[in-house]
C-alpha positions in Angstrom: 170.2 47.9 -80.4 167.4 50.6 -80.1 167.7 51.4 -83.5 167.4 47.7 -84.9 164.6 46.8 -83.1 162.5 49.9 -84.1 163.7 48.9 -87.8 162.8 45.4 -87.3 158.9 46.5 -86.0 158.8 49.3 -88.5 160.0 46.4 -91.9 157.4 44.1 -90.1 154.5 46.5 -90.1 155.6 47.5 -93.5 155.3 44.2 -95.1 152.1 43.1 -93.5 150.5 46.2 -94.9 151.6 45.2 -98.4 150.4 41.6 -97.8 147.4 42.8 -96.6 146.9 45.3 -99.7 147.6 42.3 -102.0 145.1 40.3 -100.4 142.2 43.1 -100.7 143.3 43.6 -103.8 142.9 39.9 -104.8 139.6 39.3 -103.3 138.6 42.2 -105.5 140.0 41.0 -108.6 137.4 37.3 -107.2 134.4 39.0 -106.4 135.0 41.3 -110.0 135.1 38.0 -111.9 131.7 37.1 -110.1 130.8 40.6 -111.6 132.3 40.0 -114.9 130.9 36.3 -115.3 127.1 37.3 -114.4 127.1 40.3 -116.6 128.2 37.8 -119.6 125.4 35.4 -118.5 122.8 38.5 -118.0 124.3 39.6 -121.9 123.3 36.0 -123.2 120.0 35.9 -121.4 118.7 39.3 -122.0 119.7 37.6 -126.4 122.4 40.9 -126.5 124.7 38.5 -127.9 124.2 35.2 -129.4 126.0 32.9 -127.2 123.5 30.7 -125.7 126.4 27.5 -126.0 128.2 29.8 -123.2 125.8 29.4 -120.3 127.0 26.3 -119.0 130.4 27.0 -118.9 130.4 30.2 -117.7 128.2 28.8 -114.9 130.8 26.2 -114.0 133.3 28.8 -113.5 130.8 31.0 -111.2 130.3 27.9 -109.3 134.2 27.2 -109.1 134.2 31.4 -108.6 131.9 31.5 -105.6 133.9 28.3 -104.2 137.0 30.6 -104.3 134.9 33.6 -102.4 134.1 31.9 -99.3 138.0 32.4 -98.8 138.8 35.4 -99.8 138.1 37.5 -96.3 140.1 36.0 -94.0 141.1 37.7 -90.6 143.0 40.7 -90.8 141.8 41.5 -94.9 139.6 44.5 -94.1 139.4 47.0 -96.4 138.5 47.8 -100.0 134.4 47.6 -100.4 134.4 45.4 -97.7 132.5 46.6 -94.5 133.8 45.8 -90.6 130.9 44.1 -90.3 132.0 40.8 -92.6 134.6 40.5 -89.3 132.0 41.5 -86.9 129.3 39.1 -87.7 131.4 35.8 -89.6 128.5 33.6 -88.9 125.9 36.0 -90.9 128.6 36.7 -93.6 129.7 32.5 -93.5 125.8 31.7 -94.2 125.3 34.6 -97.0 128.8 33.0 -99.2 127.1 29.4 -98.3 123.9 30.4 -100.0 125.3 32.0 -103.0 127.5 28.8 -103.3 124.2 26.4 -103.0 122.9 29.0 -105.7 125.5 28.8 -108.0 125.6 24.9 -108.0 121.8 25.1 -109.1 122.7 27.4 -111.4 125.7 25.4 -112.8 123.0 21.9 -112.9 120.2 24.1 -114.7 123.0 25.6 -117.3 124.3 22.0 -118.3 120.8 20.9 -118.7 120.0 23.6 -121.4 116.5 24.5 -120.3 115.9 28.2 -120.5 112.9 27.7 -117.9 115.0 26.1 -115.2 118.5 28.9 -116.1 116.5 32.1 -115.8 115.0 31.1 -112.3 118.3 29.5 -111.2 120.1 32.7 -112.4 117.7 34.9 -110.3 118.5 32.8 -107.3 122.5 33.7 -107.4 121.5 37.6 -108.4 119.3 37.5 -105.2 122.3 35.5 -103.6 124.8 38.5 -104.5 122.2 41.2 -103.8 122.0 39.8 -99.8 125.2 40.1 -99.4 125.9 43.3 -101.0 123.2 44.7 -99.4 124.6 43.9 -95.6 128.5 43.6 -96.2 129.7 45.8 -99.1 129.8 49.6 -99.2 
């Protein structure tokens, strides 16, 4: 009976460490499509490729993208580039993903308006969004 018990704990403790692993591993794969999606946007802006008709969608799916982030570090999901601290101070972290989501949205409104003078402000406002948090939760 010893014996099953101490395999029961030890297949329990096993599988929440994969689950746990899977779930680092897809918050990475989120916040590396936030990567991905603002280094295409920065490409376009910065005229390396000719694709201004991609801003606004691309900015609709870092809108839907930064959605997805504010859950992507629940309880128990340390690990990766992700410091203690996200656990440690949820309020600070909550507030950080709120203001890159209210960034993104401005973004996602300049974008579909086409304006080049409201994108490149509204675009600074999410790299300054990312930046915070980076700065005070990421290693």
């Amino acid at each position: 009976m010893k014996r099953l018990l101490a395999f029961a704990v030890a297949a329990s403790i096993s599988v929440t460490s994969v689950a746990d692993e899977d779930q680092v591993e897809y918050r990475q794969e989120v916040m590396s499509a936030i990567g991905g999606t603002m280094g295409a946007i920065g490409k376009i802006l910065k005229q390396e490729v000719d694709r201004p008709g991609d801003i606004a969608p691309l900015a609709a799916a870092l809108d839907e993208l930064a959605d997805t982030a504010q859950r992507v570090f629940p309880e128990g999901s340390d690990g990766g580039d992700a410091l203690p601290e996200i656990w440690e101070e949820p309020e600070d972290f909550a507030e950080r993903l709120t203001v890159l989501k209210e960034a993104t949205s401005k973004f996602r409104t300049a974008a579909s308006s086409g304006d080049m003078a409201q994108i490149g402000p509204a675009v600074g406002e999410v790299g300054r969004a990312c930046r915070g948090c980076h700065q005070r939760f990421r290693e």
